[in-house]
C-alpha positions as CSV (number, residue, x, y, z in Angstrom):
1,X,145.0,30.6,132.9
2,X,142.3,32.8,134.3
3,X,141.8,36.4,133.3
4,X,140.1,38.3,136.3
5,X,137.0,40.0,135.2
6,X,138.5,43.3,136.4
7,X,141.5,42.7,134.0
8,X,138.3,42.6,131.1
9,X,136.7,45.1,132.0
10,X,139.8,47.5,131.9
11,X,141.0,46.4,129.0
12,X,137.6,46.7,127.2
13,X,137.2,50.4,129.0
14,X,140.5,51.5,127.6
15,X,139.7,50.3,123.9
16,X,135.9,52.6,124.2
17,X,138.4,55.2,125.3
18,X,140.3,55.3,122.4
19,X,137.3,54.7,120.4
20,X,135.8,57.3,121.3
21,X,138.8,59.6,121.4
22,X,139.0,58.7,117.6
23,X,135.4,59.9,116.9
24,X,135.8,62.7,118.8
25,X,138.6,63.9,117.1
26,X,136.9,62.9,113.4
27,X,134.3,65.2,114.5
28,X,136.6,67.9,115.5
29,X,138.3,67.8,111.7
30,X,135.2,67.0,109.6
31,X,133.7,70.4,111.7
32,X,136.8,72.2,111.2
33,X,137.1,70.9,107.5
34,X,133.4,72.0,106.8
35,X,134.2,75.0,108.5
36,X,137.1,76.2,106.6
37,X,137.3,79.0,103.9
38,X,137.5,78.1,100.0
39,X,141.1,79.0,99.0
40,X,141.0,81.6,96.8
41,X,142.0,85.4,96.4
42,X,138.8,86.8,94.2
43,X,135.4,84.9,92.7
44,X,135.4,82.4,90.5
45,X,133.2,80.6,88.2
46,X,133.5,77.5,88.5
47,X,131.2,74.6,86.1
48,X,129.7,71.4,87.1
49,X,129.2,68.9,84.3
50,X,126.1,67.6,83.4
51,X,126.6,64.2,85.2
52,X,129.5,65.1,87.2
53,X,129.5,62.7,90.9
54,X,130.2,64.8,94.1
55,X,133.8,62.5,94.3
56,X,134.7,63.7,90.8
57,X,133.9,68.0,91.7
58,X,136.3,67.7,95.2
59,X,139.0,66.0,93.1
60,X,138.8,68.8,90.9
61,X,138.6,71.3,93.2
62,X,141.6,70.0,95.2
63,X,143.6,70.0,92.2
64,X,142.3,73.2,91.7
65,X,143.9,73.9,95.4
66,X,140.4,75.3,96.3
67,X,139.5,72.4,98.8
68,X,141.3,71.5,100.9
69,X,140.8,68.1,102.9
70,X,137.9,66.9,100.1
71,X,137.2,63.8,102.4
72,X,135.3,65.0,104.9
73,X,133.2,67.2,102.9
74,X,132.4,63.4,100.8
75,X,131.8,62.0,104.2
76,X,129.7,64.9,105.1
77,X,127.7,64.7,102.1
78,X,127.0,60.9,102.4
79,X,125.8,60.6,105.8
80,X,123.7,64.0,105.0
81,X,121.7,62.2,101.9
82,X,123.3,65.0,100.0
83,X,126.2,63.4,97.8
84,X,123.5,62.9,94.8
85,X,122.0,65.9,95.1
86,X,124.4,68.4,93.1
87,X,123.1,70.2,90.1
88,X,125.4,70.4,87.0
89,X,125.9,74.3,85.6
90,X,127.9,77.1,86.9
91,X,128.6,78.2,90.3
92,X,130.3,81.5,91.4
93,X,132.6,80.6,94.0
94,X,134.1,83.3,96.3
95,X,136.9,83.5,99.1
96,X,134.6,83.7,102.0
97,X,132.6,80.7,101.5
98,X,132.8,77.6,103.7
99,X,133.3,73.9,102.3
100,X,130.1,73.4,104.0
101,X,128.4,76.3,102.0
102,X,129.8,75.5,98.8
103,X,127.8,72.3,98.8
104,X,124.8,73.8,99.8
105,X,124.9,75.9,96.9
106,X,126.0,73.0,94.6
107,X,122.8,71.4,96.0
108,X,120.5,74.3,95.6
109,X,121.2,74.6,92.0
110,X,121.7,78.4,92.3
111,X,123.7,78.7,89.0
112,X,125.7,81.4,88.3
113,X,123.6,84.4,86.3
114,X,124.9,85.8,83.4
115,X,123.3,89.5,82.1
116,X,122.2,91.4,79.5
117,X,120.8,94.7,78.9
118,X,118.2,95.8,76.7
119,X,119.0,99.7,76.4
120,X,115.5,102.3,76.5
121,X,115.2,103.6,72.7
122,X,117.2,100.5,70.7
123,X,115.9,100.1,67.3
124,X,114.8,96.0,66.8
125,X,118.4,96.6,64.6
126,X,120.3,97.5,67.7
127,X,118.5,94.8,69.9
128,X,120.0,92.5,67.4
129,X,123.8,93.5,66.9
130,X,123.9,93.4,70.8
131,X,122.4,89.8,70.9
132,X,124.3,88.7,68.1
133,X,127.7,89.6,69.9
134,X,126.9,88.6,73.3
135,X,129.0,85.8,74.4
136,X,126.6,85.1,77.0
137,X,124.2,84.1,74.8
138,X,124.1,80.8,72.6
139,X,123.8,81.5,68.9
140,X,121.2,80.0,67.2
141,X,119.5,83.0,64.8
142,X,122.7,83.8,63.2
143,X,121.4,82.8,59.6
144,X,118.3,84.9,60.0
145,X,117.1,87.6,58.6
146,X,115.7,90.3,60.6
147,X,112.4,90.2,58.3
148,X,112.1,86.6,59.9
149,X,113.3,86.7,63.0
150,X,109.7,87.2,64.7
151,X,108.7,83.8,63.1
152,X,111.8,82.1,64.1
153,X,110.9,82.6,67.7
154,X,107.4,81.8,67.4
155,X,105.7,85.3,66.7
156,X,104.5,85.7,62.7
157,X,103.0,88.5,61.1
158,X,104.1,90.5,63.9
159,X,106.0,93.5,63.6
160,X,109.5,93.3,65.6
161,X,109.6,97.1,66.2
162,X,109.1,98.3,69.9
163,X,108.3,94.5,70.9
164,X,110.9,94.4,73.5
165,X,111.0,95.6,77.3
166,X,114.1,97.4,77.9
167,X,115.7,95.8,81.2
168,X,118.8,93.6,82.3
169,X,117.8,90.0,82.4
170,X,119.6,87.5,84.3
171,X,120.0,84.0,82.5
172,X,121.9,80.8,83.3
173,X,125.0,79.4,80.5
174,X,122.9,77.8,77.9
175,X,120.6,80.4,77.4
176,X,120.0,80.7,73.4
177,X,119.6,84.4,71.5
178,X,116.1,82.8,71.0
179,X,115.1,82.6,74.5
180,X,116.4,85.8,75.0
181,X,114.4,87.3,72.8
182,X,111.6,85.6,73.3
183,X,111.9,86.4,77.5
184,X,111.7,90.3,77.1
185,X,108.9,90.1,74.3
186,X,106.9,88.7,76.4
187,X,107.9,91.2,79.2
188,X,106.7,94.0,77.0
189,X,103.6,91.8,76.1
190,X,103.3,91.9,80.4
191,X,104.1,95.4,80.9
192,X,102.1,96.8,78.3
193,X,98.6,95.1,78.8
194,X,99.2,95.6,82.9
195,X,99.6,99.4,82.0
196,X,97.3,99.3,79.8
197,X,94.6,97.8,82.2
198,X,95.2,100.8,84.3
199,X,95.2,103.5,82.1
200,X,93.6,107.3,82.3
201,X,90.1,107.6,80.5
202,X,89.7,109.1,77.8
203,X,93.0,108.9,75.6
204,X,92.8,109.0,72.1
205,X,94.4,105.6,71.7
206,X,92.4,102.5,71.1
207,X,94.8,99.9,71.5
208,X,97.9,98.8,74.2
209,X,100.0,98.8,70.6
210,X,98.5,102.5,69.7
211,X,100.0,103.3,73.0
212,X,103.4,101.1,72.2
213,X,103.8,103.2,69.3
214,X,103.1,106.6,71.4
215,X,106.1,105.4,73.6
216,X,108.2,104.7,71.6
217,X,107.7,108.3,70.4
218,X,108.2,110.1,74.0
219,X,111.1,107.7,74.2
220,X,113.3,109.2,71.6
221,X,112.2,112.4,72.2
222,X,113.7,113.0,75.6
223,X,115.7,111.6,78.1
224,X,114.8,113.8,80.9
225,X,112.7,111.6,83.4
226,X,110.4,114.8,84.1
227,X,109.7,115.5,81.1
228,X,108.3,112.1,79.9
229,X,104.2,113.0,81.3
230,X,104.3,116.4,80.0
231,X,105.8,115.3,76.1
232,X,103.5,112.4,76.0
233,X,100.9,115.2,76.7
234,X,101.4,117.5,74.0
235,X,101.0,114.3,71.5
236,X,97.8,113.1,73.4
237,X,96.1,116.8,73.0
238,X,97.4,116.7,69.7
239,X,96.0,113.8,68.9
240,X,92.8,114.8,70.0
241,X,92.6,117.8,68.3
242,X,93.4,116.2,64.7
243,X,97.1,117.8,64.7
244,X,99.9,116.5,63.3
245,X,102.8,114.8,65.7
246,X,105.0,116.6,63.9
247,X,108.2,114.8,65.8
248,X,111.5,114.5,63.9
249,X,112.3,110.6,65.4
250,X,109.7,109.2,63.1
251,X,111.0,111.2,59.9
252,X,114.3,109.9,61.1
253,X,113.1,106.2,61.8
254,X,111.4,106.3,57.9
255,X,114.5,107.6,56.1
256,X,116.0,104.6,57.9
257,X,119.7,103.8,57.0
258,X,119.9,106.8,54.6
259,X,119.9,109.2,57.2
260,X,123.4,110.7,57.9
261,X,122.8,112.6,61.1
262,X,121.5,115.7,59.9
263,X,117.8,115.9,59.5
264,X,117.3,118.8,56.4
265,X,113.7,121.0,55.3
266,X,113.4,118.0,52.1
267,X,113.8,115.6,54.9
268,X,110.5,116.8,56.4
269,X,108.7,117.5,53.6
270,X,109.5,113.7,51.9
271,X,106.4,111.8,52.3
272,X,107.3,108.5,54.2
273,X,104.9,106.1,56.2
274,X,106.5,107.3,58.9
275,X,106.8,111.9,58.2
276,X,104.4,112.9,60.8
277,X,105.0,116.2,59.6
278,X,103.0,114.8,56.3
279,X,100.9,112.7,57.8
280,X,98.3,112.9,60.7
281,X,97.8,110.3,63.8
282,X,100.5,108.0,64.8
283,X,103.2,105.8,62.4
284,X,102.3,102.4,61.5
285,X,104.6,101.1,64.4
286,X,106.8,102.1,67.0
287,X,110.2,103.4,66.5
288,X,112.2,101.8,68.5
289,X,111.9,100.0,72.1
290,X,110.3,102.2,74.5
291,X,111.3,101.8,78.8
292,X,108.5,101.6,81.4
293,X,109.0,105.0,82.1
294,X,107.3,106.4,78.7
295,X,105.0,103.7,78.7
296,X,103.6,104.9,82.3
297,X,104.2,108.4,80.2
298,X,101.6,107.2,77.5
299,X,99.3,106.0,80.0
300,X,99.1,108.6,82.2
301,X,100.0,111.7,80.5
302,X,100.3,115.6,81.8
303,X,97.9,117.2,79.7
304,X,98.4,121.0,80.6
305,X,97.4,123.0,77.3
306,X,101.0,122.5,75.8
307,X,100.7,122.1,72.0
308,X,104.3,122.6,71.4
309,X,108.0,122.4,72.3
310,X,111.4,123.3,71.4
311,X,115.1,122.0,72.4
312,X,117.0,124.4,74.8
313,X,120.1,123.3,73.3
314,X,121.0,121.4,77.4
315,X,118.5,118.1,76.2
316,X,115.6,119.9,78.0
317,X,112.8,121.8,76.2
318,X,110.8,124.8,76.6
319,X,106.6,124.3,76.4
320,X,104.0,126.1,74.9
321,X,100.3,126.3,74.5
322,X,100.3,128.9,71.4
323,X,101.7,129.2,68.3
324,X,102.5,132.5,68.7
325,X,104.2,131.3,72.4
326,X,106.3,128.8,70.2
327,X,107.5,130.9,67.5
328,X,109.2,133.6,70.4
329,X,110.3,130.1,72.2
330,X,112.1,129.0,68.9
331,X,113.7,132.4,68.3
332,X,115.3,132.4,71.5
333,X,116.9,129.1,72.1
334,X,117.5,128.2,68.3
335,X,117.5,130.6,66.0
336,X,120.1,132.4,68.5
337,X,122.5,129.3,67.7
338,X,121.3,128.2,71.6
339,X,119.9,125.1,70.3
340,X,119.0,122.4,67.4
341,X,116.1,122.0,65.1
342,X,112.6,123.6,65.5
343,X,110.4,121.5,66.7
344,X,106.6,121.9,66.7
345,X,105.1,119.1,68.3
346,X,108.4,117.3,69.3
């Protein structure tokens, strides 16, 4: 029986037809698939196991009832080179991103960030409780003690005190107290010889830790951004001329956990490493952790004849260059119940 070639070449014809048809419409899916919005109402964090295959993440997710149609995304992925290519950790996942997207981002490796803030004026003491009950962090310096924490992380004979640049630092799950700690000392280490580097001439300070200490000082002393130049000021003329500080934060920081919250006459007059109403030029450390604004403060101080200041009872404080200037300054806003302790150099 003869088949005419026309007869072939129809039949043939209408099988490409459908062919194609097929693949055009695969394409139309896998695009629309790729396409289509994660099902979800808010973010989500979602985790990729460390050795976790592409197949094995859509499953999930489509049990999940995040993905929808997880085959084309696999087919996507495989003829793309990028099926292999997904980094384990965890991924923040959110309503308006595509199928399409969310690979991409499981590709990239752009884990999900977890935070933590190092507050301006924490104690090393403070720095810790917050470490120790962050659940972002892994725990590893539990059993330490403070005294040898430094060492733990790699730093000995070094004094924990001020050693830490206040900031909020982003960090992936997995991230160890250790590596936290270890991350903003070195920040401060950064910070402080950049600053340092670029300092005004002539300040009676000769080392970047001299002026970590003086930091730490402005620091507690005010939280008034303006302020900050003129404070760190007074203590550089002070300095210069042979005065004492005279600033209650270190008579506070020596008395340590004693102190109940009222700083009394014996208080200043107890001799302490620390009293710089008893003893002249700067404590033995810092205080506490001082931000980049009283470092900048330190290194580039307003030094306009003020010797002196007192609280105005509102956080802000009134200058002067004279005792005598001082003494009125102190009548008015404290001894008038308008504000808190007398303060001569801070």
């Amino acid at each position: 029986m003869k088949i005419r070639r026309a007869s072939i070449i129809g039949i043939v014809s209408g099988l490409l037809l459908c062919l194609g048809g097929t693949a055009f419409w695969l394409k139309l899916e896998m695009d629309d698939a790729l396409g289509s919005k994660l099902s979800l109402n808010q973010p989500i964090i979602y985790e990729i196991p460390t050795g976790q295959s592409l197949v094995g993440v859509t499953g999930d997710l489509t049990r999940m009832r995040i993905l929808e149609r997880p085959v084309f995304l696999i087919w996507h992925a495989r003829l793309t080179g990028t099926a292999s290519m997904i980094k384990a950790g965890e991924y923040q996942l959110s309503p308006d991103l595509s199928a399409a997207e969310m690979l991409e981002l499981f590709v990239s490796g752009r884990v999900f960030q977890r935070s933590l803030t190092i507050v301006e004026g924490w104690t090393f003491r403070e720095l810790l409780d917050a470490v120790g009950s962050a659940p972002t962090l892994e725990s590893t310096l539990d059993d330490i003690a403070p005294e040898n924490m430094m060492a733990k992380i790699g730093f000995p004979d070094t004094h924990p005190e001020g050693r830490f640049l206040p900031d909020t630092y982003h960090f992936p799950k997995g991230t160890t107290d250790a590596d936290f700690l270890i991350r903003a000392y070195r920040a401060m280490e950064h910070y402080l010889d950049k600053t340092w580097r670029g300092r005004d001439a002539g300040l009676p300070l000769e080392t970047p830790y001299d002026a970590l200490i003086l930091a730490s000082i402005v620091e507690k002393e005010t939280a008034i951004p303006e302020e900050r130049e003129r404070i760190a000021g007074v203590f550089v003329q002070r300095l210069r001329k042979g005065m004492r500080l005279q600033t209650d934060p270190t008579v506070i920081y020596g008395i340590g956990a004693a102190f109940d919250g009222n700083l009394r006459r014996r208080d200043l007059d107890r001799d302490t490493p620390y009293n710089t109403y008893t003893r002249k030029g700067l404590p033995p450390t810092p205080i506490a952790n001082p931000g980049t604004a009283a470092i900048d403060a330190v290194m580039h101080p307003l030094v306009d004849g003020s010797l002196y200041f007192v609280a105005k009872g509102d956080g802000s404080h009134h200058f002067s260059a004279t005792y005598e200037e001082h003494t009125q300054a102190v009548t008015r806003f404290q001894l008038r119940g308008k504000g808190g302790k007398k303060k001569q150099g801070g």
